[in-house]
C-alpha positions in Angstrom: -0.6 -16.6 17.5 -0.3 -13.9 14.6 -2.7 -16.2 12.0 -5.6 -16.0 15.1 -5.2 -12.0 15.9 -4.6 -11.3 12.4 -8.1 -13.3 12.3 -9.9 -11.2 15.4 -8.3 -8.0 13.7 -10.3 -9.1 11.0 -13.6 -9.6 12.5 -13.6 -6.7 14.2 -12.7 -4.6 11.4 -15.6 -6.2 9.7 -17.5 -5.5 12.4 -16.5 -1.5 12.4 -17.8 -1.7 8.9 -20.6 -3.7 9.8 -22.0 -0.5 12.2 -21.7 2.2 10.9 -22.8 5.0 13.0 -26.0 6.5 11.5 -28.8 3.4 12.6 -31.8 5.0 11.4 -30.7 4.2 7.5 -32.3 2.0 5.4 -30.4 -0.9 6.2 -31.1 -2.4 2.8 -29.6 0.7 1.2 -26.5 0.0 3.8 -26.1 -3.1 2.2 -26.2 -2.4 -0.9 -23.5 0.0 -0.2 -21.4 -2.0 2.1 -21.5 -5.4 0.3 -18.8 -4.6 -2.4 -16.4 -2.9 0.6 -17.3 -6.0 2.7 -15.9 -7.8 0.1 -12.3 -6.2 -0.1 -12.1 -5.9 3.6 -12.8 -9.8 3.9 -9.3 -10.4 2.4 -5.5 -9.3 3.1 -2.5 -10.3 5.6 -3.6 -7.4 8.2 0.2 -6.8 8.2 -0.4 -3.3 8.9 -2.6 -3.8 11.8 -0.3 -6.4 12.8 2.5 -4.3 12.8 0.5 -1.7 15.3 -0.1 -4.4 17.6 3.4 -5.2 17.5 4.5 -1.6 18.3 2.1 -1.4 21.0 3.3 -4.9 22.5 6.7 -3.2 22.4 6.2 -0.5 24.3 3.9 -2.1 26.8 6.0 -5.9 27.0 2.6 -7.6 27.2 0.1 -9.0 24.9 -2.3 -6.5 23.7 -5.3 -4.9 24.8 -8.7 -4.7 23.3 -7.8 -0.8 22.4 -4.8 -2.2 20.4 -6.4 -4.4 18.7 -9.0 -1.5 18.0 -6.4 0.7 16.8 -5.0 -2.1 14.3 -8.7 -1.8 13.0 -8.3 2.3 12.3 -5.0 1.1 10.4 -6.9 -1.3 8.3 -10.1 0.5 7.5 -7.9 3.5 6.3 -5.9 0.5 4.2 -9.2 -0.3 2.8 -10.0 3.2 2.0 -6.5 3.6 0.2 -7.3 0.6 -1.4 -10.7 1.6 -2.7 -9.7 5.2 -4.0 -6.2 3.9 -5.3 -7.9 1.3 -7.7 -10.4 4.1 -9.1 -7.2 6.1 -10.1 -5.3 3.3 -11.2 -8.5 2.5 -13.7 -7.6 -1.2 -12.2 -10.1 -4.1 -12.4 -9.4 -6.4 -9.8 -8.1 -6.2 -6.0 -6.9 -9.5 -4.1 -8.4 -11.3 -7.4 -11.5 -10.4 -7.2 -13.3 -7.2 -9.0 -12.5 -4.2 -7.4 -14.4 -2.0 -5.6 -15.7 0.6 -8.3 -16.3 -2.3 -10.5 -18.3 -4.1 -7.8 -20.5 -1.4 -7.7 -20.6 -1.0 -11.7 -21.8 -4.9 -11.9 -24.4 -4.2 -9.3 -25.7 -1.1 -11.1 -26.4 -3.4 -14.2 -27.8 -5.8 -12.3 -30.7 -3.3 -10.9 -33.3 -1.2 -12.4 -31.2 2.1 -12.5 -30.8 3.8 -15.9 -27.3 5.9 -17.0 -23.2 4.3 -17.6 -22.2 1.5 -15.4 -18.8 2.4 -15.2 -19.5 6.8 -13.8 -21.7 4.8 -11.4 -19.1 2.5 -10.0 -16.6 5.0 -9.8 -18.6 7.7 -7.9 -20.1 4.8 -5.6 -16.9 3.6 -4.9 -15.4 7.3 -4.1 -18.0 7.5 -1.8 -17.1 4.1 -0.3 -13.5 5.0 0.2 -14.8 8.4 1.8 -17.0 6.3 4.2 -13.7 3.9 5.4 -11.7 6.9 6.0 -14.2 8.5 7.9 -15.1 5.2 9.7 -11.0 4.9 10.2 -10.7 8.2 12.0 -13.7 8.1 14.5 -12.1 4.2 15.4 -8.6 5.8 16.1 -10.2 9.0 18.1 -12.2 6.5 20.3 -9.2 3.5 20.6 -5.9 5.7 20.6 -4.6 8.6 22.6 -4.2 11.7 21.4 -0.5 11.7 20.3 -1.0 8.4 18.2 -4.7 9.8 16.9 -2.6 13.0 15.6 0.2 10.5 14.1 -3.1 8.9 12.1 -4.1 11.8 10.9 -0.9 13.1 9.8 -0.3 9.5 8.1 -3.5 10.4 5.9 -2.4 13.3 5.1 0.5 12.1 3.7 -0.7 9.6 2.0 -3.2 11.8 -0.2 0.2 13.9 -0.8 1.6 10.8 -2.0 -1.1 10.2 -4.6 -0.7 13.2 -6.0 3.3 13.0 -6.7 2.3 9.8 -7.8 -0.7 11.2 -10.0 2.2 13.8 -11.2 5.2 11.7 -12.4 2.5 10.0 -14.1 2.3 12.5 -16.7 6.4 13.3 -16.6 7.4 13.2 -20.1 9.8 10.2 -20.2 10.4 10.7 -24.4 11.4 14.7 -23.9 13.8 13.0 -20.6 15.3 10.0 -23.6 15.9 13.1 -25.7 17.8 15.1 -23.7 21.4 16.0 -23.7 22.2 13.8 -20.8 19.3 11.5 -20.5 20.9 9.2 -18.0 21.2 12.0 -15.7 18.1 13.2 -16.1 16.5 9.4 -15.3 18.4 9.1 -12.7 17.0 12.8 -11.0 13.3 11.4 -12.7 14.4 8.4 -10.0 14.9 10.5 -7.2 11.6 11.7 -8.0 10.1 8.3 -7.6 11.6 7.6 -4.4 9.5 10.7 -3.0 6.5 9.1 -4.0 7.3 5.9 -2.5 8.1 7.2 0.8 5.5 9.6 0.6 2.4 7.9 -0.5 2.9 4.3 0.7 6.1 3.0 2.6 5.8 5.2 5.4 2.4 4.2 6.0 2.8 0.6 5.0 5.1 -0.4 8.3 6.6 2.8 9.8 3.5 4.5 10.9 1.3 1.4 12.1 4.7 0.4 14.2 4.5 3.9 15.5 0.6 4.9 16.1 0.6 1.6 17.8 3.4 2.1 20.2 2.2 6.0 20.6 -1.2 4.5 21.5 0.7 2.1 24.2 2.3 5.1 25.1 5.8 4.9 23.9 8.5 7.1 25.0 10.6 8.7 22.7 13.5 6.4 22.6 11.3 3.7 21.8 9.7 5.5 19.0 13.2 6.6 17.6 13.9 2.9 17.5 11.2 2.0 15.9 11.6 4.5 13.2 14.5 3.6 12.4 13.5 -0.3 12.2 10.3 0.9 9.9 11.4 3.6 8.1 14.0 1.5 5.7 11.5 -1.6 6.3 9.1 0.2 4.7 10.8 1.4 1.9 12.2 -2.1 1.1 8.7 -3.4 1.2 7.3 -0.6 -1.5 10.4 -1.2 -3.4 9.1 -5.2 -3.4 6.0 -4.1 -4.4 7.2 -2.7 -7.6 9.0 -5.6 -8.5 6.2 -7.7 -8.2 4.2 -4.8 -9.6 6.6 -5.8 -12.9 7.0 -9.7 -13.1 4.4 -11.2 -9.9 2.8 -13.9 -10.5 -1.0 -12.7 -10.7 -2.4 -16.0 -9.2 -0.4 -14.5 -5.7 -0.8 -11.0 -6.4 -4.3 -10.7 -6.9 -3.1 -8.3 -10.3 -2.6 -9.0 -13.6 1.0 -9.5 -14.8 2.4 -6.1 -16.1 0.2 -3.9 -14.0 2.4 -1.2 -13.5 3.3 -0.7 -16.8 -0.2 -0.6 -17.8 -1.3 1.6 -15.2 2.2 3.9 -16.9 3.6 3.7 -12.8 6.8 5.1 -13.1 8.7 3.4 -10.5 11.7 3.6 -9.0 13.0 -0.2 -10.6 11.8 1.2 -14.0 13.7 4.2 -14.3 16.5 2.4 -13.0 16.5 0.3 -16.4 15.5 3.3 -18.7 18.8 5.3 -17.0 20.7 1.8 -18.0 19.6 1.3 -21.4 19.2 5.5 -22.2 20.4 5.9 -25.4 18.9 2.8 -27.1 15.8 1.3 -28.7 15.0 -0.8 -25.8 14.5 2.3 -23.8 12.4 4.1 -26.3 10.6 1.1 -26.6 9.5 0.5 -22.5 8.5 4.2 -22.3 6.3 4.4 -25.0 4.7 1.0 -23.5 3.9 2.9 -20.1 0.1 3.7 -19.5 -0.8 1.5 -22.7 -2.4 -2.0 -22.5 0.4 -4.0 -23.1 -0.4 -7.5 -23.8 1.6 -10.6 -21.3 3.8 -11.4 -23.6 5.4 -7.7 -23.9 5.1 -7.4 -20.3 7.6 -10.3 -20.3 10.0 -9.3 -23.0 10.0 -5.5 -20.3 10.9 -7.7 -18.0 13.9 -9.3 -19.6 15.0 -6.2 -20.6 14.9 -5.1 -16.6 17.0 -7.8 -15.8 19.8 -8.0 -18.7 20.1 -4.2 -18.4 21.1 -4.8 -14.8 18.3 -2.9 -13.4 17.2 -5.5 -11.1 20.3 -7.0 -9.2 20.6 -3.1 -8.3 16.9 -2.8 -7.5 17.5 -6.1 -5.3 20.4 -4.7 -3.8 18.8 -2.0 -2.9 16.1 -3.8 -1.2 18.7 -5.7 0.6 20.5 -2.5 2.1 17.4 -1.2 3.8 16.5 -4.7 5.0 19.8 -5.5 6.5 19.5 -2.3 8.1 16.1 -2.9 9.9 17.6 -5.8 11.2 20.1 -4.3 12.8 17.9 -1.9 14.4 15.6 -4.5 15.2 18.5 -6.4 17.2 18.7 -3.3 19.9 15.1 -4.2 20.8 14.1 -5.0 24.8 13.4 -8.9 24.7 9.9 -9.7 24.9 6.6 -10.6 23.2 6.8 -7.7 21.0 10.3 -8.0 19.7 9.6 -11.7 18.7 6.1 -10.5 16.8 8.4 -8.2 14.9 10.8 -10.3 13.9 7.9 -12.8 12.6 6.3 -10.0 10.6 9.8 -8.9 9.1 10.1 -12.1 8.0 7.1 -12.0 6.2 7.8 -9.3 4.8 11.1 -9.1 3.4 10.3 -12.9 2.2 7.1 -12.2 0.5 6.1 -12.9 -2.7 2.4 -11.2 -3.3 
């Protein structure tokens, strides 16, 4: 059942894109915009649209409506858009391996007959592409959802772009000046704290708490129900990004869709990376990964990073705290009302605390 609605959440949210609401455009000029968006919105595991559909299932106790399947759509078109404007930031090349976006649009440009740089071209195209799915997103959720979960989506976005910029901010946190200090473990481990904020903040809230919410809100959920599912998405979420940064490290890039060592290239400074700089302060090794972050590292150092993650003990601690916020999910999860939307849940926890891409 999930594989075929994570299929029709699919089509239709290629079909949202597919319309956009202005039909006296030059359609081939649509297309030329769309194609590369189409592209990106083809792929993915619709787990956040999933998710909505799951909350919604929960608070009605019945298979889902056409609106909830809609309002899955908002969730991935804004996904898409995240996506889009994420990758122009992150400089990164490839999305769900394939080109992304902004570089879509920079091979098309030297395909054609326009004159200027490739690469200003992509990234100003794709800006405005990520613009359009956010817009798109938010006229899908005011005509699918009610008015509480429409004011949830909104405040998701919000808090998403909030996200970016603690993440475009510890960034450029000087991790040397932190090693040199007079207590350089302690000032990792508040660096860490820091990290936590921007995962919560720009992508595990919005990753399984808030679809689980805006679809139950749109069902209309009463407040107990919503408590609940907070509680099952909020640390579900967090164990998720925390996933993604591990992967984000050491994935495999024929699952991920990334190239090995992303994170480091892209100079993330993650909550599993401080985590080894606060274990290793005071040595080589930890001069050594910092002055790697944000520089193209080749595989092979990615690897010997990696290494040093683990023998530091950096990632049993990162696992265990994946585990912590899983096992507590799951015990949320347990107090549940049996029924179609409990089971769907379970199936998507599954996936997600088991996944490997």
């Amino acid at each position: 059942m999930h594989e075929s609605l994570a299929q029709h959440i699919s089509a239709q949210t290629l079909e949202a894109l597919e319309s956009p609401p202005f039909p006296d455009a030059d359609r081939t000029l649509v297309e030329s915009f769309i194609a590369p968006t189409r592209s990106l919105l083809s792929g993915g595991k619709r787990i956040r649209g999933l998710l909505s559909v799951a909350g919604a299932m929960c608070a009605r106790g019945s298979q889902p409506t056409g609106d909830d399947v809609e309002v899955a759509v908002a969730i991935e078109l804004f996904q898409g858009a995240a996506l889009v404007h994420d990758d122009i930031m992150d400089d990164s090349p490839t999305r769900r391996g394939q080109p992304a976006v902004h570089v879509a649009f920079a091979h098309d440009f030297d395909r054609s007959s326009l004159v200027g740089d490739s690469a200003d071209y992509g990234r100003d195209a794709g800006i405005c592409s990520g613009d359009f799915l956010l817009a798109l997103a938010g006229s899908h959720m005011v005509m699918h959802g009610s008015a509480p979960s429409a004011r949830r989506f909104n405040t998701m976005c919000a808090e998403v772009a909030f996200g970016q910029f603690l993440d475009i901010r510890a960034e450029n946190i000087d991790l040397m000046a932190l090693l040199e200090s007079t207590d350089p473990r302690s000032a990792l481990l508040r660096a860490r704290d820091d990290a936590f904020a921007v995962l919560r903040h720009k992508s595990a809230r919005y990753s399984v708490r808030d679809p689980l919410l805006i679809g139950a809100e749109s069902a209309g959920a009463d407040e107990d129900l919503l408590a609940l599912l907070t509680s099952i998405g909020a640390p579900l979420g967090e164990a998720f990004q925390l996933r993604d940064d591990a992967l984000g490290l050491a994935g495999d890039p024929a699952a991920t869709g990334k190239p090995t060592g992303g994170d480091l290239r892209e100079g993330k400074r993650t909550v599993l990376i401080l985590t080894a700089l606060a274990r290793l302060a005071g040595t080589p090794e930890a001069h050594m990964i910092a002055q790697s972050l944000g520089t193209d590292v080749s595989d092979a150092q990615a690897r010997t990073i990696t290494d040093l993650v683990i023998e530091s003990g950096a990632w049993a601690e990162h696992e265990d705290l994946i585990d912590e916020r899983e096992s507590r999910a799951r015990q949320s999860w347990e107090k549940l009302p049996e029924g179609p939307g409990k089971d769907m849940l379970d199936s998507l926890m599954s996936a997600l605390t088991n996944r490997q891409f």
